[in-house]
VOSETOR-844673 format. One line per field, with one value per atom (N, C-alpha, C): residue number from 1; residue in three letters; atom name; x, y, z. Coordinates in pm, whole numbers, plus 50000, padded with zeros to 5 digits. Layout:
<recs>
nr: c(NUM ...)
rest: c(ALA ...)
atom: c(CA ...)
px: c(X ...)
py: c(Y ...)
pz: c(Z ...)
</recs>
This chain:
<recs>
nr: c(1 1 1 2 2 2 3 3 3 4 4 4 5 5 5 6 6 6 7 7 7 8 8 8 9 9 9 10 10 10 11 11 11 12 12 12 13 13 13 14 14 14 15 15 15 16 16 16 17 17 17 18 18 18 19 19 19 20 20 20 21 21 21 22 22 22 23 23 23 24 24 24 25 25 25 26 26 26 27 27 27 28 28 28 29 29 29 30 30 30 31 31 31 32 32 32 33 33 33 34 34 34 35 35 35 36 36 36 37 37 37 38 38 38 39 39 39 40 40 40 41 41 41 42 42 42 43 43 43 44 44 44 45 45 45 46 46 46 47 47 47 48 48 48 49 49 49 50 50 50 51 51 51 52 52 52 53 53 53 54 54 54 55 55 55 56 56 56 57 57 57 58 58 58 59 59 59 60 60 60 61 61 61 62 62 62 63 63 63 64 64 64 65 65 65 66 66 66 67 67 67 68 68 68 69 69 69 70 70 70 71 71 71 72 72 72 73 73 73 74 74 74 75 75 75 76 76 76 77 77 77 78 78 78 79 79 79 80 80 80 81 81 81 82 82 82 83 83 83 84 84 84 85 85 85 86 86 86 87 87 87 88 88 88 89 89 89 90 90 90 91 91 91 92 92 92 93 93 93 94 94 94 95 95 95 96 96 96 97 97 97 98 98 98 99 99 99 100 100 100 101 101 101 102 102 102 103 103 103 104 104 104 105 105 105 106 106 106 107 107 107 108 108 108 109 109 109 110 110 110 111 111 111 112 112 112 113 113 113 114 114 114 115 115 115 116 116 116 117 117 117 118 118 118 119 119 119 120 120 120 121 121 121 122 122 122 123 123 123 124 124 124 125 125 125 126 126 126 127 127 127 128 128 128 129 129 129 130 130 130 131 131 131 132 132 132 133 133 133 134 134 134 135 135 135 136 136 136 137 137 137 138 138 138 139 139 139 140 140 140 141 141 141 142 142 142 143 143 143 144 144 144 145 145 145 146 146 146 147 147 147 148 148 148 149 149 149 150 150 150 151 151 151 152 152 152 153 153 153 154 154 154 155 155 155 156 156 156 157 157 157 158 158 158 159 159 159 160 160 160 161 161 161 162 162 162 163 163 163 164 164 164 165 165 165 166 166 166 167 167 167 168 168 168 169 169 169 170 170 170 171 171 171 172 172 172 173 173 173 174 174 174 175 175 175 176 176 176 177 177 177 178 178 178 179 179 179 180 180 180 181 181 181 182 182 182 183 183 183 184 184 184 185 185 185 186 186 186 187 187 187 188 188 188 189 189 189 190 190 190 191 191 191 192 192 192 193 193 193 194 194 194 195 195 195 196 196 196 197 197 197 198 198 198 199 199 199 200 200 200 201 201 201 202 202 202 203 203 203)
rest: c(UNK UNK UNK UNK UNK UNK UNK UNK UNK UNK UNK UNK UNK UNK UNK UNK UNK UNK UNK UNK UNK UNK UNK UNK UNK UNK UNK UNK UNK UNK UNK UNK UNK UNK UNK UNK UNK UNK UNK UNK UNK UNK UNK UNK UNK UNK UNK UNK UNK UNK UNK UNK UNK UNK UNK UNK UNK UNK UNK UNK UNK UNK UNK UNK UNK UNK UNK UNK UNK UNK UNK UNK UNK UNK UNK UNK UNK UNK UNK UNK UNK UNK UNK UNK UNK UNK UNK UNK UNK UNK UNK UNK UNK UNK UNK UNK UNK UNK UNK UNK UNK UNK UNK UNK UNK UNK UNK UNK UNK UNK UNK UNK UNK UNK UNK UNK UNK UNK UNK UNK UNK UNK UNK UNK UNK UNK UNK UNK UNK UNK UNK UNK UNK UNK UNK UNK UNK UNK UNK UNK UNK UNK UNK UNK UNK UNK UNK UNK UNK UNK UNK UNK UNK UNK UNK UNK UNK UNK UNK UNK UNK UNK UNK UNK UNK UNK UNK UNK UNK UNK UNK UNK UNK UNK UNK UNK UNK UNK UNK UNK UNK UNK UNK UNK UNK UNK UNK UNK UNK UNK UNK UNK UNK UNK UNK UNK UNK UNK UNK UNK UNK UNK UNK UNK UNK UNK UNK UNK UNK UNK UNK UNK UNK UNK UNK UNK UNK UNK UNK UNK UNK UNK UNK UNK UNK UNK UNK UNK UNK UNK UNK UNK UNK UNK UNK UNK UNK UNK UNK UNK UNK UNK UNK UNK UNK UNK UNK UNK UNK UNK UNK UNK UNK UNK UNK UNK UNK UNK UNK UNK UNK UNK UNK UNK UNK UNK UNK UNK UNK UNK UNK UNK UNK UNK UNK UNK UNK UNK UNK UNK UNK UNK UNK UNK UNK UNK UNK UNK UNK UNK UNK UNK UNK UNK UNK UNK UNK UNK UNK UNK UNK UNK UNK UNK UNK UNK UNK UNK UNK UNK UNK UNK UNK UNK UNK UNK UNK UNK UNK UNK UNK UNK UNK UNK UNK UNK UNK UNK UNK UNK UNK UNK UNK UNK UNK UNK UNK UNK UNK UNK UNK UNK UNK UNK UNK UNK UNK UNK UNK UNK UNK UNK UNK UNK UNK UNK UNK UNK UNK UNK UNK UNK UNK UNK UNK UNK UNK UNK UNK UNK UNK UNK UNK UNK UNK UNK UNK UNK UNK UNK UNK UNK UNK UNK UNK UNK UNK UNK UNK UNK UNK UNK UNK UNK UNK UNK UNK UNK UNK UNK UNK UNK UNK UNK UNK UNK UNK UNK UNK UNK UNK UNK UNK UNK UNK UNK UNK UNK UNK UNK UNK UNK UNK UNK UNK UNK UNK UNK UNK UNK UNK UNK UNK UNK UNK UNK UNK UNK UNK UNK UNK UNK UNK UNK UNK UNK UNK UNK UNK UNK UNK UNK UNK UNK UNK UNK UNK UNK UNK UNK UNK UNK UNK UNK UNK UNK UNK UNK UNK UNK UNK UNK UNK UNK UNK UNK UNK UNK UNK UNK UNK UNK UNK UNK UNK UNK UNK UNK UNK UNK UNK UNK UNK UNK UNK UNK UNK UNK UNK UNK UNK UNK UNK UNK UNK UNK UNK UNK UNK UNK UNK UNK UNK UNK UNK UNK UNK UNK UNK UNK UNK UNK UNK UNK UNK UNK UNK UNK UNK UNK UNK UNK UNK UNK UNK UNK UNK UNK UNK UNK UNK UNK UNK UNK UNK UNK UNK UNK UNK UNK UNK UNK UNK UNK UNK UNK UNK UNK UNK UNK UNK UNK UNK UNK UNK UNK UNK UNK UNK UNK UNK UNK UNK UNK UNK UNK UNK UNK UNK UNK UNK UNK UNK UNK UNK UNK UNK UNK UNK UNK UNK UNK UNK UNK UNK UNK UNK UNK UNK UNK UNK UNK UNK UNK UNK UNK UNK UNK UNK)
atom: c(N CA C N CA C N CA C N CA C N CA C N CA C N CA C N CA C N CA C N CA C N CA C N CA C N CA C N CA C N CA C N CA C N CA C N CA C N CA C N CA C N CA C N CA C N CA C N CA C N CA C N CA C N CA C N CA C N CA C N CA C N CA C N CA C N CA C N CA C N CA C N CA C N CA C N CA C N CA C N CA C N CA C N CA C N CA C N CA C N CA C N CA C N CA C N CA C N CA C N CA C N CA C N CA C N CA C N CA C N CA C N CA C N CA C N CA C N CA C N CA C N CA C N CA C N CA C N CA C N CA C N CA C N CA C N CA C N CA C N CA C N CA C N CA C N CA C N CA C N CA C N CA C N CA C N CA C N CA C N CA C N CA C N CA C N CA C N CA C N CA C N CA C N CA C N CA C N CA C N CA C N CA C N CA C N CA C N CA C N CA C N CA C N CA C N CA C N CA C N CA C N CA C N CA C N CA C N CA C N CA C N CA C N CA C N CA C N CA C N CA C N CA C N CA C N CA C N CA C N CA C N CA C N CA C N CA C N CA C N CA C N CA C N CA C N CA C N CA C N CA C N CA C N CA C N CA C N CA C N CA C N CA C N CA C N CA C N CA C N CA C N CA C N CA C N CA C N CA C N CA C N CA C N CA C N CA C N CA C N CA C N CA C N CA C N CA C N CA C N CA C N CA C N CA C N CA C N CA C N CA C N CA C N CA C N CA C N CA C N CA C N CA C N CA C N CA C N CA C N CA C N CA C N CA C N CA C N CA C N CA C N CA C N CA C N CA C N CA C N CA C N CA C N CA C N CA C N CA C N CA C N CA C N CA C N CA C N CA C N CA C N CA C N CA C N CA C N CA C N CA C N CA C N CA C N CA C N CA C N CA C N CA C N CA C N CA C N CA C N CA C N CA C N CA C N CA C)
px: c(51133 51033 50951 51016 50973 50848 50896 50796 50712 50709 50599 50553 50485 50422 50363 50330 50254 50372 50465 50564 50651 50657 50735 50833 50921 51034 50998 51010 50926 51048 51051 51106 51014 51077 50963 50972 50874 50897 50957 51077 51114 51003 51040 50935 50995 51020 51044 51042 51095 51094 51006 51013 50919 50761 50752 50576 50581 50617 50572 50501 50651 50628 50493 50475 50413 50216 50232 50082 50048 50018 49910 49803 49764 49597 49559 49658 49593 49621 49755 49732 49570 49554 49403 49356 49284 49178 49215 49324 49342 49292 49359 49325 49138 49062 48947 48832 48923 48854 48858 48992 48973 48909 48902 48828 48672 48645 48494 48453 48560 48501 48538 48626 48598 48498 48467 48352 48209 48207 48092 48117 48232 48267 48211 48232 48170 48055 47962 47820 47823 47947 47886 47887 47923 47920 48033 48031 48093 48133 48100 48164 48285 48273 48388 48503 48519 48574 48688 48842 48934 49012 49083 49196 49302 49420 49538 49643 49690 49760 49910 50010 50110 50137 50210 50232 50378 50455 50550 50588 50580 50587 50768 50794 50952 50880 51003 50962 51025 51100 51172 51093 51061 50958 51110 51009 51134 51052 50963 50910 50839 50938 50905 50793 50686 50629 50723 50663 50704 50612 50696 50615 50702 50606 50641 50697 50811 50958 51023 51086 51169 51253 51269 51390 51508 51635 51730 51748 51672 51659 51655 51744 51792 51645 51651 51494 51539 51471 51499 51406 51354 51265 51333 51265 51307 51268 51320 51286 51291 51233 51273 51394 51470 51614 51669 51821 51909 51880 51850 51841 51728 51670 51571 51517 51427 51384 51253 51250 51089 51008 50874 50843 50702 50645 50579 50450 50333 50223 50121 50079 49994 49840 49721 49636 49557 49427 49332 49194 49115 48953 48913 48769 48653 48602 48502 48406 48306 48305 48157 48179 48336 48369 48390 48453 48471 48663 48672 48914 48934 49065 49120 49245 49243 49379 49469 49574 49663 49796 49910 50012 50114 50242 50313 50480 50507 50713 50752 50847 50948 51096 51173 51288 51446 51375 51475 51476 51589 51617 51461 51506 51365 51290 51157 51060 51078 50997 51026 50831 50781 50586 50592 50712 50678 50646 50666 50617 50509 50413 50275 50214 50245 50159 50059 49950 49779 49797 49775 49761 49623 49521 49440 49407 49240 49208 49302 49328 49359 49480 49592 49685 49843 49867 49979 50117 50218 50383 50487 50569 50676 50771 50965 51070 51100 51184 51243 51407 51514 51633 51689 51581 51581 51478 51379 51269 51200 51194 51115 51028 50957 50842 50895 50903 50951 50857 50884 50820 50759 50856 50793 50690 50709 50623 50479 50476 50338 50333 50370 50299 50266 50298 50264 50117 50126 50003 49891 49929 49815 49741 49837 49792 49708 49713 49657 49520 49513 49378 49322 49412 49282 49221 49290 49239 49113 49174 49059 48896 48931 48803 48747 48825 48812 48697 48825 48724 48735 48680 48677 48652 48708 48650 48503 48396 48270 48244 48254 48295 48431 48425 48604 48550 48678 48718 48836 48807 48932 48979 49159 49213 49291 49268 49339 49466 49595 49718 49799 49916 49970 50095 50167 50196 50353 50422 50549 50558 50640 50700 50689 50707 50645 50454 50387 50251 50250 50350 50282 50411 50484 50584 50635 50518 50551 50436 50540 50440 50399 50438 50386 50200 50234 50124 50053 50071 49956 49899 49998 49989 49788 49882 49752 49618 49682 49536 49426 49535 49415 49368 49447 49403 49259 49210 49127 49003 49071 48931 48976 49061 49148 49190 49098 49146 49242 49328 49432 49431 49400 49396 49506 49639 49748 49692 49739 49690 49820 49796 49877 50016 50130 50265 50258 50314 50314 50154 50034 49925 49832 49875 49789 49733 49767 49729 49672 49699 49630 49476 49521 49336 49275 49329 49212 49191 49258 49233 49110 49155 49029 48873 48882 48779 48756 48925 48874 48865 48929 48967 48803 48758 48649 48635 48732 48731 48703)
py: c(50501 50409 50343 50322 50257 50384 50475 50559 50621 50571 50627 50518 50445 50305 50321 50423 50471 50446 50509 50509 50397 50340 50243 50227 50174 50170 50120 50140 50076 50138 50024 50101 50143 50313 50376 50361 50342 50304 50403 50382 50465 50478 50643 50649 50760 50764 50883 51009 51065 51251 51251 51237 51225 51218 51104 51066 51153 51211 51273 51359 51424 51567 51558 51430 51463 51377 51328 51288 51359 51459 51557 51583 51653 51678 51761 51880 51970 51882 51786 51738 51674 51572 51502 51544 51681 51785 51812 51857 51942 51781 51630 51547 51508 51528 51514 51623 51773 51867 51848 51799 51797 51633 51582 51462 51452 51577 51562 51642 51744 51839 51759 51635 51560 51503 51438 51330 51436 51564 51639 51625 51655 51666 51535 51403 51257 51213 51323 51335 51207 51170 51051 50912 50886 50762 50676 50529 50438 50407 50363 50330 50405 50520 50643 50695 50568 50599 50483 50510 50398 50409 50316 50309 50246 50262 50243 50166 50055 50003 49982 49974 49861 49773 49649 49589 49489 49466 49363 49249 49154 49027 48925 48836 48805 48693 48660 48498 48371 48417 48327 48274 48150 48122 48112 48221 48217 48113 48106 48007 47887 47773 47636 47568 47477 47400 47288 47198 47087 46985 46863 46765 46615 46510 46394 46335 46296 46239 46107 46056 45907 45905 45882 45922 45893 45960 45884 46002 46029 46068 46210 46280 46481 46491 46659 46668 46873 46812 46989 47009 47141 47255 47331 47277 47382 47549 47597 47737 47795 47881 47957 48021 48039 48117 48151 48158 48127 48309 48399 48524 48584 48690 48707 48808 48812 48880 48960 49064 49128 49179 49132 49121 49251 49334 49462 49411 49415 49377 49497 49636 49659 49631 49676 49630 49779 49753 49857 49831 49880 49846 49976 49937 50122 50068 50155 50151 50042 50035 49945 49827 49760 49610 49616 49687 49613 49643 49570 49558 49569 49665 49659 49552 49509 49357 49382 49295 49378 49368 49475 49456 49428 49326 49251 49319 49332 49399 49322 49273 49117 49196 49185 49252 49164 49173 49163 49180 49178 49288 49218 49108 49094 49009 49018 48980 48785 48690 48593 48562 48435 48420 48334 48255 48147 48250 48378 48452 48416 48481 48514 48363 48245 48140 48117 48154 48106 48251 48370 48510 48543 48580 48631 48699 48684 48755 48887 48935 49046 49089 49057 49062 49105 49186 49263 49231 49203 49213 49325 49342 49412 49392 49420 49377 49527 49534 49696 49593 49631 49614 49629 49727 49770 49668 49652 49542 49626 49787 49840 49931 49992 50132 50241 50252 50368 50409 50572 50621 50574 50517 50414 50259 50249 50118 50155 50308 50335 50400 50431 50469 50419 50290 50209 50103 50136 50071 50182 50320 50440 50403 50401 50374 50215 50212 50019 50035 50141 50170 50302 50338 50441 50338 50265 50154 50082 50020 49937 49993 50188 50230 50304 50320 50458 50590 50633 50782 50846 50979 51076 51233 51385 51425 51522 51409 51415 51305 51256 51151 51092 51207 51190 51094 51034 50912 50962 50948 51020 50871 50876 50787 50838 50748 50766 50707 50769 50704 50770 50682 50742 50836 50922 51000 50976 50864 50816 50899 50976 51060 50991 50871 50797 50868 50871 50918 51073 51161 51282 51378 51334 51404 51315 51289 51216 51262 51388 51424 51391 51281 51225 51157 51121 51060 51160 51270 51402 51439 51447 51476 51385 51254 51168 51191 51225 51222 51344 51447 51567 51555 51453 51469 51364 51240 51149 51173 51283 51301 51213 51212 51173 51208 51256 51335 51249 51283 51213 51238 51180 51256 51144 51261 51177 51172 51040 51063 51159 51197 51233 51162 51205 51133 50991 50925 50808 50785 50847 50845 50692 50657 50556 50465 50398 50277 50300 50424 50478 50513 50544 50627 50537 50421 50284 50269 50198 50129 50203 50349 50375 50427 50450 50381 50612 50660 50776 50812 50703 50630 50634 50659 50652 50545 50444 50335 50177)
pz: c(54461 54406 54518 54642 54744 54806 54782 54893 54736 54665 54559 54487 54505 54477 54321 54299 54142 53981 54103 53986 53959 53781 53777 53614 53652 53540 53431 53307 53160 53083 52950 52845 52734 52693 52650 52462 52436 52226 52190 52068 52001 51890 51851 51766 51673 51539 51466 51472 51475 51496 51374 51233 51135 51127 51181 51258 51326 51476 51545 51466 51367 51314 51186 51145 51001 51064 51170 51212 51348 51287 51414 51388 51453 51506 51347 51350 51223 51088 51087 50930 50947 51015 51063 51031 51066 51037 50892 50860 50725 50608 50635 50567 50544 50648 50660 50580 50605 50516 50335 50351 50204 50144 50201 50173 50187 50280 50261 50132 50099 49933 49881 49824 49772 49723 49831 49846 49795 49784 49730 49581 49577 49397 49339 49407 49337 49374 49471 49488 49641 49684 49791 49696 49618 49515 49610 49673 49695 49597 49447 49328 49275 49306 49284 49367 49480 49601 49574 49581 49574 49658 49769 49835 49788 49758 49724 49847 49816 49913 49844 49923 49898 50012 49971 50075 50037 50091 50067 50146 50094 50123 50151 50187 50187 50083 50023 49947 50022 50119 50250 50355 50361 50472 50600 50710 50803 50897 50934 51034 50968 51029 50967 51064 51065 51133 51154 51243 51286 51197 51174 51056 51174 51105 51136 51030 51120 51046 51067 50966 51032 51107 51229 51333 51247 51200 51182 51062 50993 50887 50886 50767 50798 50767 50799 50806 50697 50589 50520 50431 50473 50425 50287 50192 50066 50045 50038 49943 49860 49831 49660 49673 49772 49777 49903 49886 50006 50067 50034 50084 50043 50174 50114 50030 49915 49865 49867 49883 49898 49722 49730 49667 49676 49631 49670 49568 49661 49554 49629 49479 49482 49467 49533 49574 49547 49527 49486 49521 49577 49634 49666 49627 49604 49747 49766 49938 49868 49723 49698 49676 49739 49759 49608 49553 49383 49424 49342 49316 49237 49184 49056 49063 48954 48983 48990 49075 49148 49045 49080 49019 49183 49077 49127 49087 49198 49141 49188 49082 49179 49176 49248 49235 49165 49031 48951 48805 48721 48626 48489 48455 48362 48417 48324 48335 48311 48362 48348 48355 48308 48228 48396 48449 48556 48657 48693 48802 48821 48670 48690 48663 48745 48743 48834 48751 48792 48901 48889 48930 48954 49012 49027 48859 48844 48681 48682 48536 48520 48585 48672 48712 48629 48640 48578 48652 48605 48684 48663 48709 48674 48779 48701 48784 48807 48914 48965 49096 48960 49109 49219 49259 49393 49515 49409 49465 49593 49561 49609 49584 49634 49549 49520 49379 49270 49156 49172 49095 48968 48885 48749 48803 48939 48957 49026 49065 49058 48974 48865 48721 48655 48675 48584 48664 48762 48855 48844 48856 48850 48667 48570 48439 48420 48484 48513 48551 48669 48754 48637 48585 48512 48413 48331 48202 48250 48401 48444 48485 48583 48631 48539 48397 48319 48360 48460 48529 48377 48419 48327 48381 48342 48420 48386 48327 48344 48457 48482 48574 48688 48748 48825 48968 49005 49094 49203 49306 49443 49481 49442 49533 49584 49770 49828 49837 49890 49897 50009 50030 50132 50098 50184 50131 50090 50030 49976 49842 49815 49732 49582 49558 49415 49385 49506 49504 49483 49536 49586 49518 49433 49339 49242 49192 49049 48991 48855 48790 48683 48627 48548 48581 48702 48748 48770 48795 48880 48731 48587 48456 48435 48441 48403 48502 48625 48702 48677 48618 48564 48423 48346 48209 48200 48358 48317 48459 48523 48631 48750 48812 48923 49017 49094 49232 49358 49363 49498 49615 49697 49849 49909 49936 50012 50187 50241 50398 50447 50582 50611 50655 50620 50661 50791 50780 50889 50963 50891 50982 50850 50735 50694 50763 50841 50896 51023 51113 51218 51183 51107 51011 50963 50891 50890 51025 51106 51202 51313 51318 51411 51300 51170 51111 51052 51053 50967 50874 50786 50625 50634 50491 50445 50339 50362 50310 50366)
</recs>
C-alpha cells in the first residue's frame, strides 16, 4: 500500500446475485423496446400513460424530537403500538399529472371505518395478515384503477409496474387487463427505481 499510493482499502456493498442477474443492459433495452410499441399503440397520449407504485410505511415513530419540558418531570412519547407494523399504500399517477386514489392495506384480519379517517377523496382500504403485497391486494387495487380510468380496448391504457410476482403472475389480473384494454409493462427485476431516477421511466 505504501509503495502504491492509488490503491486503498474500502468496504465493498453487498449487493444481490438477483439484481445483478435480473438488471442488465439487455433487460434495459428489451424494457425500452417494448415500451416504445406501446406508447404507438396509445398514439403518445400522456392521459393513457399510468405508473404503478407501492410503498410501505411503519406506524412506529422511531425518531423522537426534542420538546421543552419541566425539569423534574418523565418525559413520554405516545404511539399507536408497542411493535411495529407496516402498513403498504398503493399509489397510481398518468404522465398528465392526473391520480387514481390510493388504496391502503393495514395488516390486520378486519376491516375497522377509524382507519379510513379523513383519507384523501375516493380512497379505498383493505386488511391482509401478512401486512404485505399479495396477489388479492393488487387485484383488488388493479380493479379499482380500471373502475376509476375505465380503459377499454377501443381505448387501451399501459401500466407500468414492477416486476413482484402479485403483478406479473396473477392471472386473474392479466384476465381483466385483456378483457378492458390494459397493457402492462413490468420494469425490469430490481431495476424500478434506477429507471426513474435517471429519467428512463417514461413517467
Amino acid at each position: 500500500m505504501f509503495r502504491h499510493p492509488r490503491l486503498r482499502l474500502c468496504k465493498p456493498q453487498i449487493t444481490s446475485k438477483a439484481k445483478v442477474k435480473g438488471f442488465t443492459k439487455i433487460n434495459v433495452a428489451e424494457f425500452v423496446d417494448i415500451s416504445e410499441s406501446m406508447l404507438r399503440l396509445i398514439n403518445f397520449s400522456l392521459r393513457r400513460l399510468f405508473n404503478n407504485e407501492e410503498t410501505g410505511r411503519n406506524v412506529i415513530q422511531h425518531k423522537v424530537c426534542k420538546v421543552i419540558f419541566l425539569k423534574g418531570k418523565r418525559r413520554i412519547s405516545l404511539s399507536s403500538a408497542e411493535r411495529s407494523s407496516l402498513v403498504i399504500i398503493f399509489t397510481c399517477v398518468n404522465a398528465n399529472v392526473s391520480y387514481v386514489s390510493i388504496l391502503t392495506v393495514f395488516p390486520r384480519s378486519n376491516m375497522n371505518a377509524e382507519l379510513l379517517d379523513s383519507p384523501p377523496p375516493g380512497s379505498i382500504a383493505a386488511c391482509h395478515k401478512a401486512g404485505c403485497i399479495q396477489k388479492d391486494s393488487f387485484t383488488q387495487r388493479f380493479k379499482h384503477f380500471v373502475r376509476f380510468v375505465k380503459p377499454s380496448t377501443q381505448d387501451p391504457v399501459i401500466l407500468t409496474v414492477d416486476g413482484h410476482y402479485s403483478h406479473s403472475r396473477n392471472i386473474e389480473v392479466i384476465d381483466c387487463a385483456r378483457e378492458n384494454g390494459v397493457n402492462i409493462v413490468c420494469f425490469p427485476l430490481y431495476g424500478t427505481h434506477t429507471l426513474q431516477t435517471l429519467g428512463v421511466s417514461f413517467i
